[in-house]
N, CA, C and O atoms as CSV, one atom per row, in Angstrom:
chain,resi,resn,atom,element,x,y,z
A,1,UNK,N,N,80.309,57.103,78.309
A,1,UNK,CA,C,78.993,57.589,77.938
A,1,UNK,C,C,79.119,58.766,76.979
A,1,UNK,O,O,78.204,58.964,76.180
A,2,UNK,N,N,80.587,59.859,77.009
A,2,UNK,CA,C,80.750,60.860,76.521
A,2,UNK,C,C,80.460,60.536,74.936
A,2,UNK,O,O,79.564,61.013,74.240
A,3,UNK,N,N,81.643,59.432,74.503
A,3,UNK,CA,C,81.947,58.477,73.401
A,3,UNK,C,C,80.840,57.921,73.074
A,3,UNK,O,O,80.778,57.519,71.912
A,4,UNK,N,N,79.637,57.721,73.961
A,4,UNK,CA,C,78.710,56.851,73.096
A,4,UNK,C,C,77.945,57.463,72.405
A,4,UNK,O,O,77.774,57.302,71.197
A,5,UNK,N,N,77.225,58.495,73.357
A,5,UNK,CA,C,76.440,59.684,73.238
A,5,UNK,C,C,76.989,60.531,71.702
A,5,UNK,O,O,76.060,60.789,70.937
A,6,UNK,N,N,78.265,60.918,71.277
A,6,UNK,CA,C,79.073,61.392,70.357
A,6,UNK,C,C,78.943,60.623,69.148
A,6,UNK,O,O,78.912,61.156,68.038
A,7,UNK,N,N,78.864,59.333,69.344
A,7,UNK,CA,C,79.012,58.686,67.770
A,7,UNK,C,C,77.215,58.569,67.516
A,7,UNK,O,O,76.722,58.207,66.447
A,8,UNK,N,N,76.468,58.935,68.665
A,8,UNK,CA,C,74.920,58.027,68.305
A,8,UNK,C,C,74.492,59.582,67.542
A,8,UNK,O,O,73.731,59.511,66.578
A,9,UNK,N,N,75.028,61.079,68.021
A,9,UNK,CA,C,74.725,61.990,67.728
A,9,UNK,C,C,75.200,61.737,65.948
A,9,UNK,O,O,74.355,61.733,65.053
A,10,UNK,N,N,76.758,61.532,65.695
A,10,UNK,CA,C,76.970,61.455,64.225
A,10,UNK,C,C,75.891,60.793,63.587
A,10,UNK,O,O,75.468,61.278,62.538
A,11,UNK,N,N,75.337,59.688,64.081
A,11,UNK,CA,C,74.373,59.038,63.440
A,11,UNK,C,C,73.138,59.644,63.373
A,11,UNK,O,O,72.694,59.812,62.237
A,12,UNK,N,N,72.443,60.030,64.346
A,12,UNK,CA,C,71.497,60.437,64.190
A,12,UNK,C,C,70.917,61.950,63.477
A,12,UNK,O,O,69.798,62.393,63.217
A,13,UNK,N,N,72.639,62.570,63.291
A,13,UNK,CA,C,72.959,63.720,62.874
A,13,UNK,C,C,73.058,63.421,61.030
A,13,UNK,O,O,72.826,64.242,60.143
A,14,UNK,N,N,73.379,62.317,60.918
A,14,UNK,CA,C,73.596,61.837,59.645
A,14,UNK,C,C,72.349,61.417,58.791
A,14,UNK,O,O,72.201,61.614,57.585
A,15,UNK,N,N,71.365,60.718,59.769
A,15,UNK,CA,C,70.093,60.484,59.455
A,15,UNK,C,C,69.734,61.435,59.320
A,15,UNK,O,O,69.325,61.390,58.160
A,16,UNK,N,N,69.455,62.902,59.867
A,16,UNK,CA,C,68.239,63.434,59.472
A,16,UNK,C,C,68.729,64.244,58.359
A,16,UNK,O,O,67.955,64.744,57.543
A,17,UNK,N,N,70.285,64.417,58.294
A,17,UNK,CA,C,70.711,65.372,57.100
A,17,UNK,C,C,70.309,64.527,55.643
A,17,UNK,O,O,70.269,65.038,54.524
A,18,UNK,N,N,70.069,63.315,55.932
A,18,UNK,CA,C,70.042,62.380,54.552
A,18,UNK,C,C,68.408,61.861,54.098
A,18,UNK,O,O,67.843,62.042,53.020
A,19,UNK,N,N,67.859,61.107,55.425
A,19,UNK,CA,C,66.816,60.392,55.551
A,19,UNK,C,C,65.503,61.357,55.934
A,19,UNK,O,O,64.423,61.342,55.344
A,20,UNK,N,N,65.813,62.062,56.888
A,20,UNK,CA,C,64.240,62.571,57.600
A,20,UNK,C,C,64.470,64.415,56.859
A,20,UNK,O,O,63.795,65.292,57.398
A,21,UNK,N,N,65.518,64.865,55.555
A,21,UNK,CA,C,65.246,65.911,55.298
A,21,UNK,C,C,64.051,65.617,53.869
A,21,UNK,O,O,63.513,66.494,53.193
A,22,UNK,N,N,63.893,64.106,53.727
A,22,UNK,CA,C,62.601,64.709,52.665
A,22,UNK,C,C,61.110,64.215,53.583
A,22,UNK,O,O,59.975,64.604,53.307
A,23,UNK,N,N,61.425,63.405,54.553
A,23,UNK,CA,C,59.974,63.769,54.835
A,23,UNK,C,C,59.173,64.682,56.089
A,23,UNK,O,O,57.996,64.656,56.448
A,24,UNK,N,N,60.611,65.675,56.691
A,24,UNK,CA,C,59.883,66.517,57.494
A,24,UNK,C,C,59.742,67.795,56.532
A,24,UNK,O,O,60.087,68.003,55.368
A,25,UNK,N,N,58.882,68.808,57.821
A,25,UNK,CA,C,59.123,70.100,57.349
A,25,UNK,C,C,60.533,70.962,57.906
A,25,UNK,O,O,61.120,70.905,58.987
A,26,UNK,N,N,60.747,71.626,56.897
A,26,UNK,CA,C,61.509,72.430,57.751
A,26,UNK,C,C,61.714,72.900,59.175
A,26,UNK,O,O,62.758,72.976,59.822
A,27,UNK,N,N,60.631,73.159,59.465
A,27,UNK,CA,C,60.211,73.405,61.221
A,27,UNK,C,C,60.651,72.370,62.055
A,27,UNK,O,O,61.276,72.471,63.111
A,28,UNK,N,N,60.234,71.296,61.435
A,28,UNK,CA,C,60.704,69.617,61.900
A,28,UNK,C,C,62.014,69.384,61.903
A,28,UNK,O,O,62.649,69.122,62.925
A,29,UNK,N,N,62.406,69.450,60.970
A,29,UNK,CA,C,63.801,69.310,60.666
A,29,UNK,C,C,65.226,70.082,61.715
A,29,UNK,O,O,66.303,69.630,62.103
A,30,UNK,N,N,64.547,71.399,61.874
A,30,UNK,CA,C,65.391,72.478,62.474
A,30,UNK,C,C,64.991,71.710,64.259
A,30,UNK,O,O,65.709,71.606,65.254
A,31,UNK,N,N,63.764,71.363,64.046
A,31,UNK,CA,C,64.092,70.881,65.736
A,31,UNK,C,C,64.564,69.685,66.194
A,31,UNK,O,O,65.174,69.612,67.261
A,32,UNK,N,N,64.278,68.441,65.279
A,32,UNK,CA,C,65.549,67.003,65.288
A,32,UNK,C,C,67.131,67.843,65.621
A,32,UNK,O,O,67.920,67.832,66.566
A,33,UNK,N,N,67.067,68.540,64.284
A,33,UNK,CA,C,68.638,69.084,64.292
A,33,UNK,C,C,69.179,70.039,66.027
A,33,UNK,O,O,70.278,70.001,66.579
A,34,UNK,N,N,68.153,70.651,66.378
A,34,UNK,CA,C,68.581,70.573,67.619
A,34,UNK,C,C,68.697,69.749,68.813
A,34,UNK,O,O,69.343,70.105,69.799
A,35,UNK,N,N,68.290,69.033,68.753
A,35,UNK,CA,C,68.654,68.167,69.608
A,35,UNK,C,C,69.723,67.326,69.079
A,35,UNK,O,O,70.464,66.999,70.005
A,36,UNK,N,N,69.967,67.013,68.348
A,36,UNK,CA,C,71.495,66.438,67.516
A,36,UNK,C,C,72.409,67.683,68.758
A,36,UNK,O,O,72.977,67.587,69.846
A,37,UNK,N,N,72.137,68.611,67.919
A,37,UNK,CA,C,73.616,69.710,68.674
A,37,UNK,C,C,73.375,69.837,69.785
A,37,UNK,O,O,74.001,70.786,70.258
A,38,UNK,N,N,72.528,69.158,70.736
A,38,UNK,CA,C,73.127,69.889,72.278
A,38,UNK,C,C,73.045,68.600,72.308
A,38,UNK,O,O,73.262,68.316,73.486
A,39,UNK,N,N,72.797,67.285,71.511
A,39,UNK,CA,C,73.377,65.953,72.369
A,39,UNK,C,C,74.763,66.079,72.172
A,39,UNK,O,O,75.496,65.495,72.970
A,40,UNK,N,N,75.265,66.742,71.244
A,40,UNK,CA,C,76.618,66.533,70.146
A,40,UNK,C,C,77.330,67.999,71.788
A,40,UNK,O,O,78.548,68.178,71.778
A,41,UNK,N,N,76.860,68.454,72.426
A,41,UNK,CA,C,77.626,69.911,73.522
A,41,UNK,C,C,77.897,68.693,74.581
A,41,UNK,O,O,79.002,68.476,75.080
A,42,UNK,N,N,76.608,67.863,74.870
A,42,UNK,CA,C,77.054,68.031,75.964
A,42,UNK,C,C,77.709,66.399,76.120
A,42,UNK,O,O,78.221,66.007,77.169
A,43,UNK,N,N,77.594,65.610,74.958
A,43,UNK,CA,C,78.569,64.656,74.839
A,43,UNK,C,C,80.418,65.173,74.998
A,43,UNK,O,O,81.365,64.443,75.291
A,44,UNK,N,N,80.426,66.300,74.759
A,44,UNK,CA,C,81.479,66.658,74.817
A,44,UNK,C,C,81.916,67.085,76.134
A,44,UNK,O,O,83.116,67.126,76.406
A,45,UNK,N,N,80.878,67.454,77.094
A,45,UNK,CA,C,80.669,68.226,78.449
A,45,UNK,C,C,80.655,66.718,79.006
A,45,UNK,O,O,81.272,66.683,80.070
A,46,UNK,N,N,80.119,65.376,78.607
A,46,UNK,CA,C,80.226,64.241,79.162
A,46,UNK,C,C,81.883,63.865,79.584
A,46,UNK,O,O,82.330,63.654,80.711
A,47,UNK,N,N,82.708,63.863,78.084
A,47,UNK,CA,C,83.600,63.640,78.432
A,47,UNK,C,C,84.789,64.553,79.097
A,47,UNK,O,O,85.853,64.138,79.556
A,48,UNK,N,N,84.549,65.256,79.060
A,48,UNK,CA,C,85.284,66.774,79.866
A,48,UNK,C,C,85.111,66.652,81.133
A,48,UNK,O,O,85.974,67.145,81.860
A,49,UNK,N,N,83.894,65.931,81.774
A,49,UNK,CA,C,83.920,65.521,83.006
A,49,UNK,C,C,84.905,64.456,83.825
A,49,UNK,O,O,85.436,64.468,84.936
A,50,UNK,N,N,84.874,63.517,82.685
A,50,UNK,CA,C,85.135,62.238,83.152
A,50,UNK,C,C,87.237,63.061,83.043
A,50,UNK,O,O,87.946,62.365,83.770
A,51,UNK,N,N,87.699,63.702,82.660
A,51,UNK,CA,C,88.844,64.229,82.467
A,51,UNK,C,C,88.995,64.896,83.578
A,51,UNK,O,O,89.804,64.481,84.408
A,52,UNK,N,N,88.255,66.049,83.811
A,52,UNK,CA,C,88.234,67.068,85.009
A,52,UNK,C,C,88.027,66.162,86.640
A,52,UNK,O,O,88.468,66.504,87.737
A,53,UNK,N,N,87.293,65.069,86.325
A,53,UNK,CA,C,87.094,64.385,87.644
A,53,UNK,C,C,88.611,63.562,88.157
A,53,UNK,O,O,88.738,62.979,89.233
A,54,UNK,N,N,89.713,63.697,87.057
A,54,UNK,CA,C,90.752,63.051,87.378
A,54,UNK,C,C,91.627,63.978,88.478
A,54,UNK,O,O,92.261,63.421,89.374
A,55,UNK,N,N,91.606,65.293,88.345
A,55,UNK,CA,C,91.991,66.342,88.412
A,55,UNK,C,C,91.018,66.980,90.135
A,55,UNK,O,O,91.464,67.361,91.218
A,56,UNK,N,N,89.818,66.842,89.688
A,56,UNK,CA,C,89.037,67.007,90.891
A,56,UNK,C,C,88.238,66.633,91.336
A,56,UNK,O,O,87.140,67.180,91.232
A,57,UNK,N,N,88.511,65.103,92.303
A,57,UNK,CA,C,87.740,64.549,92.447
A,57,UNK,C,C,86.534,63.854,93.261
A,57,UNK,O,O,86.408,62.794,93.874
A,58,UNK,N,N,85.515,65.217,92.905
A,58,UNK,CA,C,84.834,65.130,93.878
A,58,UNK,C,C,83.375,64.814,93.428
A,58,UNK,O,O,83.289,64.627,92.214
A,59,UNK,N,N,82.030,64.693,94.232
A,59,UNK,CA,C,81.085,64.261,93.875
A,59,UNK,C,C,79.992,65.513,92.851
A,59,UNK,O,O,78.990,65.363,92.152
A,60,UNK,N,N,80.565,66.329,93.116
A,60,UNK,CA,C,79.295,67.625,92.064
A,60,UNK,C,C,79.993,67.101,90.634
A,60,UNK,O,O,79.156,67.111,89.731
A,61,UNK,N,N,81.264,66.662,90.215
A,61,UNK,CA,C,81.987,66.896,88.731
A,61,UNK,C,C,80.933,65.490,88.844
A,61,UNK,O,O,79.840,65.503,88.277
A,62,UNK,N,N,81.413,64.281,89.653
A,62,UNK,CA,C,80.278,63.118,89.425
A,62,UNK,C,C,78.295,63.138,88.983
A,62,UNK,O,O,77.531,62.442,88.314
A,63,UNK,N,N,78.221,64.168,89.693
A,63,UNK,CA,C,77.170,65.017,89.382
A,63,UNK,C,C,76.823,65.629,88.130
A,63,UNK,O,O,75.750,65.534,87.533
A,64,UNK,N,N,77.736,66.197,87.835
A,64,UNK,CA,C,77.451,67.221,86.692
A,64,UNK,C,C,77.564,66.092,85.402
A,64,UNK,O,O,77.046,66.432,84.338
A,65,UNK,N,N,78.335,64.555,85.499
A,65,UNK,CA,C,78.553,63.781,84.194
A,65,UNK,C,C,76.839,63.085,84.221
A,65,UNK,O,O,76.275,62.772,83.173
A,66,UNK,N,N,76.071,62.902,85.831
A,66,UNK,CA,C,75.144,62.579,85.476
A,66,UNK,C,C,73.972,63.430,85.093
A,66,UNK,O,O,73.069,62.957,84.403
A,67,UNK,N,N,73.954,64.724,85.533
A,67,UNK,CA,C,72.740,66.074,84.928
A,67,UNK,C,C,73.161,65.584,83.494
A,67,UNK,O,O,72.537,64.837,82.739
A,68,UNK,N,N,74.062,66.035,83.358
A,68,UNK,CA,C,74.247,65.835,81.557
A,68,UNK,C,C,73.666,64.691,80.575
A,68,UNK,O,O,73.289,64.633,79.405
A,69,UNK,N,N,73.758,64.061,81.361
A,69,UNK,CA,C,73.170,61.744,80.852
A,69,UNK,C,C,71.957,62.203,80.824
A,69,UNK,O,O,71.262,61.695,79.945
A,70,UNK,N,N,71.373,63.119,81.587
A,70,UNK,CA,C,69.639,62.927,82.365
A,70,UNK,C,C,68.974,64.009,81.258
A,70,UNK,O,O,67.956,63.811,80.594
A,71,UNK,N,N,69.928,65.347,81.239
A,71,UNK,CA,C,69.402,66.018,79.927
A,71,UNK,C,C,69.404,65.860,78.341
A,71,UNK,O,O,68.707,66.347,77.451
A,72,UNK,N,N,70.495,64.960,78.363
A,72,UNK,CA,C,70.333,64.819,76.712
A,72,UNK,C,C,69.267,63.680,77.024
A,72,UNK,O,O,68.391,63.854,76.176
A,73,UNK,N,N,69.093,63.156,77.412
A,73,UNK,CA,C,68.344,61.368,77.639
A,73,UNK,C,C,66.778,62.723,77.434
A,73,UNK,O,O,66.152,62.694,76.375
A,74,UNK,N,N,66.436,63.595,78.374
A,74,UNK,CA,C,65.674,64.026,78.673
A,74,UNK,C,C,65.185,65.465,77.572
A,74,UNK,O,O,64.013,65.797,77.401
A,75,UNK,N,N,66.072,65.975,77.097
A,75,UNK,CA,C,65.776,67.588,76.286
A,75,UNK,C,C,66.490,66.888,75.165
A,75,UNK,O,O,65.289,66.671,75.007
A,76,UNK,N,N,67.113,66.379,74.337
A,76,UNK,CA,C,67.287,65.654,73.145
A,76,UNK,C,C,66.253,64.664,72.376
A,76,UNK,O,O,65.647,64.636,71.305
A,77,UNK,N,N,66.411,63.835,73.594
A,77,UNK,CA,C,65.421,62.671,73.495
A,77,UNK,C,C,64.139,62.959,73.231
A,77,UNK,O,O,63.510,62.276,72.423
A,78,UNK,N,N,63.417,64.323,74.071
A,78,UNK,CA,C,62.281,64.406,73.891
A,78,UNK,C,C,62.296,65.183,72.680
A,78,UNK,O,O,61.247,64.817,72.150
A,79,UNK,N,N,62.745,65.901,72.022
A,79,UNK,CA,C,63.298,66.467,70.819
A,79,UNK,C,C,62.922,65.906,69.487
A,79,UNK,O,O,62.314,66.351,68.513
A,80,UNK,N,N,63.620,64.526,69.850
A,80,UNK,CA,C,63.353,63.204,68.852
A,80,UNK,C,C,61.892,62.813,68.787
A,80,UNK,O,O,61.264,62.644,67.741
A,81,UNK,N,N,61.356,62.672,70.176
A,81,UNK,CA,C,59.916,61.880,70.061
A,81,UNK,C,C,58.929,62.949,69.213
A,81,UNK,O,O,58.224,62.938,68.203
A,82,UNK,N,N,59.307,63.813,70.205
A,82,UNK,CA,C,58.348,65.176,69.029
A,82,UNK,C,C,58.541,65.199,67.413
A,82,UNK,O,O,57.710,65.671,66.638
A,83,UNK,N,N,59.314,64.830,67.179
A,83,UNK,CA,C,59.991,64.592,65.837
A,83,UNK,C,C,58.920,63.641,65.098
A,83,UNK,O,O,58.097,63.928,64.229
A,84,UNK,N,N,59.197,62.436,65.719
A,84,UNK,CA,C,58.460,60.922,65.101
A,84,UNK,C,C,57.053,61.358,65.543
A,84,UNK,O,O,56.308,60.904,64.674
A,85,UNK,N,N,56.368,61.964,66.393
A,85,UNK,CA,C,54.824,62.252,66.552
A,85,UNK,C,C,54.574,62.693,65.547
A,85,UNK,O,O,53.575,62.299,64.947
A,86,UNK,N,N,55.712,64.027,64.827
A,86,UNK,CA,C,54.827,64.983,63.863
A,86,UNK,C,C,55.250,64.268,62.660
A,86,UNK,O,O,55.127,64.849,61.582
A,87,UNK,N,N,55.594,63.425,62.689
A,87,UNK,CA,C,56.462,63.103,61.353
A,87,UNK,C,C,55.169,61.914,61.069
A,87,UNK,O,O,54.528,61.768,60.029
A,88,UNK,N,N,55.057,61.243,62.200
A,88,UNK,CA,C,53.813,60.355,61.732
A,88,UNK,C,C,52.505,60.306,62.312
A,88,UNK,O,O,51.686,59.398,62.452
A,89,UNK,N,N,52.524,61.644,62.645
A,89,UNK,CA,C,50.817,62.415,62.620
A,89,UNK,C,C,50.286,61.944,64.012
A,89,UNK,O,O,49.093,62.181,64.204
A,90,UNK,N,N,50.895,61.384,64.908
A,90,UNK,CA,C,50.465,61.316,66.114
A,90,UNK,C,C,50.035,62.205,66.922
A,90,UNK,O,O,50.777,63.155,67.171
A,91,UNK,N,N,48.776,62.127,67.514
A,91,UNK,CA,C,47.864,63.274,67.855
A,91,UNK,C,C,47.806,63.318,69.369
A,91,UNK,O,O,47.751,62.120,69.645
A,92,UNK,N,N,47.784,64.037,70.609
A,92,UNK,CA,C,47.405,63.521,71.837
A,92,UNK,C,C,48.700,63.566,72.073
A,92,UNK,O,O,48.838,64.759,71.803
A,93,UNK,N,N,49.921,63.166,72.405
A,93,UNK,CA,C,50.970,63.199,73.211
A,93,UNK,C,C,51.965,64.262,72.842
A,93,UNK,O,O,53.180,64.072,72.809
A,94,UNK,N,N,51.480,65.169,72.621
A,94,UNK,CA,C,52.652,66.278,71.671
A,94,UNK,C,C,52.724,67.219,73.726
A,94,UNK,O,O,53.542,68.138,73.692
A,95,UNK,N,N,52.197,67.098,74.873
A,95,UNK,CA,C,52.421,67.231,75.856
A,95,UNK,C,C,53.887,66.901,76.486
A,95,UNK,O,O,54.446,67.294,77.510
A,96,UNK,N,N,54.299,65.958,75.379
A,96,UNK,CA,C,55.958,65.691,75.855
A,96,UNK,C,C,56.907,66.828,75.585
A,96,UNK,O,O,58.077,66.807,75.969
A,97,UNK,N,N,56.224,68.080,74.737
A,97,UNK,CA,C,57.313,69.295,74.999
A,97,UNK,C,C,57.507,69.831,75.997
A,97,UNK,O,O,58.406,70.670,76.062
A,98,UNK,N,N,56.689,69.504,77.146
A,98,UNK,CA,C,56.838,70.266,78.663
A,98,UNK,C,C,58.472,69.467,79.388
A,98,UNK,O,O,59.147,69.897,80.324
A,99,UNK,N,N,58.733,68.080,78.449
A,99,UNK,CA,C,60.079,67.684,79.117
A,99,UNK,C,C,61.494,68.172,78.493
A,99,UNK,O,O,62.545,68.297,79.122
A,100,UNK,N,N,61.333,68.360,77.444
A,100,UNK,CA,C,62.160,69.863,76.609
A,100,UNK,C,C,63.013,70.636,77.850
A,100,UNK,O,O,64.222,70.596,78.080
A,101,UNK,N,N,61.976,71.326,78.536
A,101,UNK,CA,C,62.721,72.597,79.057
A,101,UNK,C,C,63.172,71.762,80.595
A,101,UNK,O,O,63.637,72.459,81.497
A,102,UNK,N,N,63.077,70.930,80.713
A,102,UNK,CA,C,63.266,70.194,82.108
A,102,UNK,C,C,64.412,69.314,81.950
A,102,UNK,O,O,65.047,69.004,82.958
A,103,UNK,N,N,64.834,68.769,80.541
A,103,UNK,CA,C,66.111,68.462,80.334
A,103,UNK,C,C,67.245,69.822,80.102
A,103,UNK,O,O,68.460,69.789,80.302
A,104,UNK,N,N,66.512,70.861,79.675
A,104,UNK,CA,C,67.098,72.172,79.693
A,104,UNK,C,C,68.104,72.392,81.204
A,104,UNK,O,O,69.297,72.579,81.444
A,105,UNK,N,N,67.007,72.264,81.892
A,105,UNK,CA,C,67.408,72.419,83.376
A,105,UNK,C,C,68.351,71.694,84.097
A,105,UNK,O,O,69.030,71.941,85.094
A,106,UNK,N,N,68.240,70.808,83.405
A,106,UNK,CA,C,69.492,69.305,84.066
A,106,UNK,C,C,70.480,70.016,83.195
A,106,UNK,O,O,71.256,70.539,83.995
A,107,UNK,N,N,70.926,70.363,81.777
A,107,UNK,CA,C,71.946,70.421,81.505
A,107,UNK,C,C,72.563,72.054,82.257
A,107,UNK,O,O,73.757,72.286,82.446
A,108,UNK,N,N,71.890,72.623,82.454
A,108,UNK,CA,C,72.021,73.641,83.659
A,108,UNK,C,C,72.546,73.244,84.822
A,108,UNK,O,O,73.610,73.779,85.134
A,109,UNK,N,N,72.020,72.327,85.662
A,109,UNK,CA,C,72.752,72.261,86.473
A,109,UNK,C,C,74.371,71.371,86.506
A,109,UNK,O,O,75.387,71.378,87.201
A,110,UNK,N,N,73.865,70.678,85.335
A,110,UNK,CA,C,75.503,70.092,84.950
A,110,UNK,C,C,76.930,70.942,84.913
A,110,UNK,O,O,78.097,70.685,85.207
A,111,UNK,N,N,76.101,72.274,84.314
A,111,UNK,CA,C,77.089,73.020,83.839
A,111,UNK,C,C,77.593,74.116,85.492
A,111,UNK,O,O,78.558,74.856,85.684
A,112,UNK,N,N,76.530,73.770,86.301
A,112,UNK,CA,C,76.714,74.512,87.990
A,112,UNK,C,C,77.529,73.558,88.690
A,112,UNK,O,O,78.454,73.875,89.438
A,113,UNK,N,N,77.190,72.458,88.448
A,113,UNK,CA,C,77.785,71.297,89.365
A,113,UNK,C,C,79.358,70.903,88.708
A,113,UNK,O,O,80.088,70.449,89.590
A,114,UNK,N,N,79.703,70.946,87.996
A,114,UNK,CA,C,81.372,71.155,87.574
A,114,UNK,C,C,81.997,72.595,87.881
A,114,UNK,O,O,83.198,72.800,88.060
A,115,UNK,N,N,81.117,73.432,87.910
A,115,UNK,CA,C,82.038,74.596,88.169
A,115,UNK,C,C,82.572,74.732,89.878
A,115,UNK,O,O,83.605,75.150,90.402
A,116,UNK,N,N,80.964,74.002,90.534
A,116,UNK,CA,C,81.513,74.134,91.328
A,116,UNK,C,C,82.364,72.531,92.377
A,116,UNK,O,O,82.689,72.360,93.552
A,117,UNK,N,N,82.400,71.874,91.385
A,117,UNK,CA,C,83.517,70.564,91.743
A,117,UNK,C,C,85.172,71.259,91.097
A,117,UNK,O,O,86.247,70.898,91.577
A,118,UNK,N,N,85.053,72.262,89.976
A,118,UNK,CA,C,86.434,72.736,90.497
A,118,UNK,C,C,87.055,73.525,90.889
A,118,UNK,O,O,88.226,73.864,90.718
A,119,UNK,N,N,85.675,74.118,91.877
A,119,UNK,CA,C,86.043,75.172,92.519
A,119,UNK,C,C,86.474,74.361,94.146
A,119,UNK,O,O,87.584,74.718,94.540
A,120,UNK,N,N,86.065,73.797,94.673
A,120,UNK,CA,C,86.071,72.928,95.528
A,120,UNK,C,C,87.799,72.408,95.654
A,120,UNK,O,O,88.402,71.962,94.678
A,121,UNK,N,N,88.430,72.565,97.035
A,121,UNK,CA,C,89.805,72.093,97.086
A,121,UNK,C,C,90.026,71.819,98.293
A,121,UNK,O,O,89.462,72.606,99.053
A,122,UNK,N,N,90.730,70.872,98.884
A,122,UNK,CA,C,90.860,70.104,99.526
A,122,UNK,C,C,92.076,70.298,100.731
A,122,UNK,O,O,92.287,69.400,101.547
């Protein structure tokens, strides 16, 4: 998932540097582009799991590879939709920024739930 998440970021990182920089605004632009970079953190935090779980293997590191799936899916993703609303004037659902800070929170606890799978010993 680390690997998939990583190449969809190049792409989608590639698109907006090429395709969506002439028809957003700047404002627009800077917030696609964030969500590119924390899909592009925690794809990397994806696979750092799946490494660390070799090492310690317990259910919070299992944990922490899925907070991570749930926040980019969730604070990236919604990133994107906000993106395509303003980009094509969609009015009424711009309420999906309240899931922003709630994928925030999952990648939070991703980053609690590995620390404490290797803190954890047996």
């Amino acid at each position: 998932m680390g690997a998939f998440f990583a190449a969809l970021a190049v792409i989608l990182g590639a698109f907006g540097a090429h395709a969506l920089k002439e028809v957003l605004s700047p404002d627009q632009l800077v917030t696609f582009e964030t969500g590119v970079k924390y899909q592009f953190y925690h794809s990397f935090a994806l696979l750092a799991a799946g490494i660390i779980y070799g090492s310690f293997p317990f259910k919070q590191v299992r944990l922490s590879a899925l907070f991570f799936i749930i926040g980019i899916l969730m604070f990236s993703g919604s990133l994107y939709l906000l993106t395509w609303l303003k980009m094509n004037e969609v009015v009424g659902l711009r309420g999906i920024g309240i899931i922003t800070p709630i994928g925030g929170v999952f990648f939070i606890l991703g980053w609690l739930m590995m620390i404490l799978g290797m803190l954890k010993r047996k």
